[in-house]
C-alpha positions as CSV (number, residue, x, y, z in Angstrom):
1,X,-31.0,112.7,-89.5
2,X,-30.3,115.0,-86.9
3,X,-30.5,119.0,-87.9
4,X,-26.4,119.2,-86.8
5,X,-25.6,116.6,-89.1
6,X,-27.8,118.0,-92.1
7,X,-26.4,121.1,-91.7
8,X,-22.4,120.1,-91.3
9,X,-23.2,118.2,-94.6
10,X,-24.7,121.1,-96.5
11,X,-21.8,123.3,-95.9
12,X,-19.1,120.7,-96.8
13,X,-21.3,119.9,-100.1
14,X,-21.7,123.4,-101.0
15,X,-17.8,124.3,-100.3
16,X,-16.5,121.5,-102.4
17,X,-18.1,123.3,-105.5
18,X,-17.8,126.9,-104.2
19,X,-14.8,127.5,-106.7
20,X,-16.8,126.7,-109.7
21,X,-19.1,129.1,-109.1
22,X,-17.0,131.7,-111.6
23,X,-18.9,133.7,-114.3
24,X,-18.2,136.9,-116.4
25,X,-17.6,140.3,-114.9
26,X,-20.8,141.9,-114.3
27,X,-23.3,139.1,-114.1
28,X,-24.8,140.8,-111.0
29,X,-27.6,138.7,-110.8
30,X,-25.2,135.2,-111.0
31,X,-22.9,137.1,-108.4
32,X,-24.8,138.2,-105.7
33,X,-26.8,135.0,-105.4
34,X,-23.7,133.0,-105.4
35,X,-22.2,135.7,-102.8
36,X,-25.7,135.5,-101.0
37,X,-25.1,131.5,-100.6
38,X,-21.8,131.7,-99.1
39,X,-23.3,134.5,-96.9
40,X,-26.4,132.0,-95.9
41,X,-23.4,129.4,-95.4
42,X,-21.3,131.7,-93.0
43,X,-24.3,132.4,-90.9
44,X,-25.0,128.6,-90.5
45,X,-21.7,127.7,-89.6
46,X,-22.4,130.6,-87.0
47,X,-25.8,128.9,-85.6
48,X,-23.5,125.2,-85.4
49,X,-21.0,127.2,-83.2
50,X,-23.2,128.6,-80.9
51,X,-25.4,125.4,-80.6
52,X,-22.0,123.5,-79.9
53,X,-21.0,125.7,-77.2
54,X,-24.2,126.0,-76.0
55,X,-25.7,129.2,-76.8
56,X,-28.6,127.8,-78.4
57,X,-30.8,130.8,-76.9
58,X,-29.2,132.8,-79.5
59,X,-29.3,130.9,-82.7
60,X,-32.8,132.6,-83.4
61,X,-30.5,136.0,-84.3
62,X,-29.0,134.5,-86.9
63,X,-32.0,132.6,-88.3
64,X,-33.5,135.8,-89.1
65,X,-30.4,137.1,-90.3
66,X,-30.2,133.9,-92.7
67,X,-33.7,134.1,-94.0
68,X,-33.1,138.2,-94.8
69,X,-30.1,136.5,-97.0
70,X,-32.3,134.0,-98.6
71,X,-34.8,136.3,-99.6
72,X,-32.5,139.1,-101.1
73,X,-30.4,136.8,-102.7
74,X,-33.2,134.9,-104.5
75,X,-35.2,138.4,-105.1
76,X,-32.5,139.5,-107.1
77,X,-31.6,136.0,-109.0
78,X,-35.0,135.6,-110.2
79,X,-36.6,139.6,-110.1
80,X,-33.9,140.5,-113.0
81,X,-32.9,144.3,-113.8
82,X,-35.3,145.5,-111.4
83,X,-34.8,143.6,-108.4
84,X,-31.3,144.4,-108.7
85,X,-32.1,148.4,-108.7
86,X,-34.2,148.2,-105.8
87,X,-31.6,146.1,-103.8
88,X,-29.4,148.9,-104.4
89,X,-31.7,151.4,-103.7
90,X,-31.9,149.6,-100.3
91,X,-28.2,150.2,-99.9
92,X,-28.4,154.0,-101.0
93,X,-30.8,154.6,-98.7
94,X,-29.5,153.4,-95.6
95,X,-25.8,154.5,-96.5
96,X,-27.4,158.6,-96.9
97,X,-29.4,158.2,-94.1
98,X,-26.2,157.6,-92.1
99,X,-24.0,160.3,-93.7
100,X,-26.5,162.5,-93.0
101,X,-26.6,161.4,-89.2
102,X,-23.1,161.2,-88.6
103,X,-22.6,164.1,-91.0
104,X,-20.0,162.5,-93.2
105,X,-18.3,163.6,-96.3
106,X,-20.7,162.1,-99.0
107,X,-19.5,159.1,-100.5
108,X,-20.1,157.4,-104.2
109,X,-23.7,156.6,-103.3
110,X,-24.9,160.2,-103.8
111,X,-23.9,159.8,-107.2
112,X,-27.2,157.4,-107.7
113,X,-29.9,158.7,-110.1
114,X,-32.8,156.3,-109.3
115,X,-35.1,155.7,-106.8
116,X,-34.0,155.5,-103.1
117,X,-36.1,152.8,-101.2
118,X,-35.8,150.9,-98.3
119,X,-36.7,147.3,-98.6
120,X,-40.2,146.3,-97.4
121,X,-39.3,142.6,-96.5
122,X,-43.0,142.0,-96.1
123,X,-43.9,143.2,-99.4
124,X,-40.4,141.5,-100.5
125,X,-41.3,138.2,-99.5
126,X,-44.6,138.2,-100.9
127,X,-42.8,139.3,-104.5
128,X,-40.4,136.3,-103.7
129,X,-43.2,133.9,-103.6
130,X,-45.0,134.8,-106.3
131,X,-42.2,134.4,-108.6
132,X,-41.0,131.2,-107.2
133,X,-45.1,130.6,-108.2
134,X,-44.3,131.7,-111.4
135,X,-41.5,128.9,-112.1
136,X,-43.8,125.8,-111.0
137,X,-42.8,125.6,-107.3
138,X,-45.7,125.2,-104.8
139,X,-45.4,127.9,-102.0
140,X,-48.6,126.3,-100.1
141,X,-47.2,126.2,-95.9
142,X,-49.0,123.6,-93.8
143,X,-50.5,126.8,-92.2
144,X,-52.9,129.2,-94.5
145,X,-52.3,132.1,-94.5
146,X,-49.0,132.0,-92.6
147,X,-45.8,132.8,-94.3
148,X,-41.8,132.9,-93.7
149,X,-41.8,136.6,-92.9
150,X,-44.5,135.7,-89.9
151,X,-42.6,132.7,-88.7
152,X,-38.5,133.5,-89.4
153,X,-39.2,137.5,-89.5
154,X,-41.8,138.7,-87.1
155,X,-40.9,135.3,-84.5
156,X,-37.5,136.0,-84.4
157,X,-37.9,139.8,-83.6
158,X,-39.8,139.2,-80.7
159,X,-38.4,136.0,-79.2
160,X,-34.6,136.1,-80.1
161,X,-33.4,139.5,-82.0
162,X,-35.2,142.6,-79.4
163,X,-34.4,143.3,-76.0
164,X,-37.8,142.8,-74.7
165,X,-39.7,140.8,-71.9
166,X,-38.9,137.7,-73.8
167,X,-35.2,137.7,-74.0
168,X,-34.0,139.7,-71.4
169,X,-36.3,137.6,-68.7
170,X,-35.4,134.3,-70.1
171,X,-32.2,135.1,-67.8
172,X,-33.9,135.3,-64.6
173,X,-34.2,131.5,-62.3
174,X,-36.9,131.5,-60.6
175,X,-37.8,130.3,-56.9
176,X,-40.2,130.5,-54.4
177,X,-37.6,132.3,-51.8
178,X,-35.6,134.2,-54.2
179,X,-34.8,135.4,-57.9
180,X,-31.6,135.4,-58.9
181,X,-30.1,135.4,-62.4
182,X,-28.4,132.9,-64.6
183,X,-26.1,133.2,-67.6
184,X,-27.1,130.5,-69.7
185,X,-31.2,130.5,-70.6
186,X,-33.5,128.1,-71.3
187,X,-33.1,126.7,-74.6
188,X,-35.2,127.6,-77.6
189,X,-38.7,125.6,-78.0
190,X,-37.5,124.2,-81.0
191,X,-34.6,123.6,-83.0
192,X,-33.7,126.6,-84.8
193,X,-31.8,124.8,-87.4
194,X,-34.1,122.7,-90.0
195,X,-35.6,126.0,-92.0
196,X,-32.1,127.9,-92.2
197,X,-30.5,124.6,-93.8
198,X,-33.6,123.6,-96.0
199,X,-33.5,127.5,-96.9
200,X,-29.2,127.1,-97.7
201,X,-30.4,124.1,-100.0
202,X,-33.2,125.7,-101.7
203,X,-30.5,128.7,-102.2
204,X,-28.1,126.3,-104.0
205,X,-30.9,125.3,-106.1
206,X,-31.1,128.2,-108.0
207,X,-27.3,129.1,-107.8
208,X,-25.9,126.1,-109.3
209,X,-28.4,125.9,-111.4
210,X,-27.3,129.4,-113.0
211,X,-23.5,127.8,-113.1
212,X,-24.5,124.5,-114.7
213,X,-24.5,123.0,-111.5
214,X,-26.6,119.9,-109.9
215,X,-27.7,119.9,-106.3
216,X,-28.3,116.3,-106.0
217,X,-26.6,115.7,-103.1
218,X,-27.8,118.4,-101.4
219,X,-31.5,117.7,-102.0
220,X,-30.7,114.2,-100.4
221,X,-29.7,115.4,-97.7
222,X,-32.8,117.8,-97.6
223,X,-35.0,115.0,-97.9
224,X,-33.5,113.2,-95.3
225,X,-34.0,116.3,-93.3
226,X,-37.6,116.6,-94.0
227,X,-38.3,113.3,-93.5
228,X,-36.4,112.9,-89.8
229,X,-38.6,115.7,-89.1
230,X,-41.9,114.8,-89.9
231,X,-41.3,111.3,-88.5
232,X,-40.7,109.9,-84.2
233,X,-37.5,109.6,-83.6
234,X,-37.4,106.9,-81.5
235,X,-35.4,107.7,-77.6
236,X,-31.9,107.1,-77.2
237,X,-31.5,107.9,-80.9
């Protein structure tokens, strides 16, 4: 199964049961993972679009973007109480930081009592994983050692989010009697879409599964995924 075609089935599969996902006012936690999934799902529908028209070179920005998403959203579905207060904290402390800089009239947020905190996704992710650990779910990568704030985090800084030596050259062609400049670059070294769509389904997971929910169909289509990926596809194909 190509990555396209996994992810164009994800979305439509998660839209069709988007307006069951209702709950009682003030189930934060059930809320802002169910808000988090349709966030993970605009940002893939935003990394189809650019691959369509090709702007592959650019998909990376969002992947980061999407895995950020992921990892909130299932810190503060599974964390309880206190992931919820330091998500907010997160959001008090960058909206001070720019009232202060822009010197605006303080707003709601300096009404906030608790803590004031900037997310560590590092530290974050590693908190993520352990309590996925906790609920039976192995979090063992094929590389020790190596985990999804190295790969989607740190990768994406450096090859696709910064302006650095990596992006910005990426735009210059090359020859051996001049240089010039081109506006489309070389495509990515690999396709950016497999982890953000296996991370929109393991999302889902743990959504419906707060609504009374199945993801059946969506873990088909991950293991078909999976499975296209770790196998030859064979040419023409």
């Amino acid at each position: 199964m190509k990555s396209q075609d996994a992810a164009t089935q994800v979305l439509k599969l998660i839209a069709a049961e988007a307006p069951r996902l209702r709950c009682e006012p003030n189930a934060l936690a059930k809320s802002f993972a169910a808000a988090g999934l349709m966030r993970t799902c605009a940002l893939l529908r935003g990394m189809l679009v650019l691959d369509d028209s090709g702007l592959s070179e650019l998909t990376g920005i969002l992947a980061r973007q999407h895995w950020e998403t992921w990892l909130v959203s299932l810190y503060t579905l599974l964390g309880g109480e206190e992931a919820i207060r330091a998500v907010a904290a997160d959001n008090v402390y960058w909206q001070r930081k720019l009232e202060k800089s822009l010197e605006l009239e303080p707003s709601h947020q300096s009404q906030w009592t608790g803590s004031v905190v900037k997310l560590n996704y590092r530290a974050l992710s590693d908190c993520v994983l352990k309590l996925l650990e906790d609920r039976g779910e192995s979090t063992a990568g094929p590389v020790q050692g190596v985990t999804g704030y190295d790969i989607t985090y740190r990768f994406q800084s450096t090859m696709s989010l910064h302006a650095n030596i990596s992006t910005i050259t990426s735009h210059i062609a090359y020859g051996p009697d001049a240089w010039s400049v081109t506006a489309d670059a070389p495509p990515p070294l690999s396709d950016q879409l497999p982890t953000p769509v296996l991370h929109t389904v393991h999302l889902a997971q743990y959504a419906f599964k707060e609504f009374g929910l199945t993801a059946d169909a969506l873990e088909a289509v991950a293991h078909e995924l999976i499975k296209s990926q770790s196998s030859p596809t064979p040419d023409g194909v």
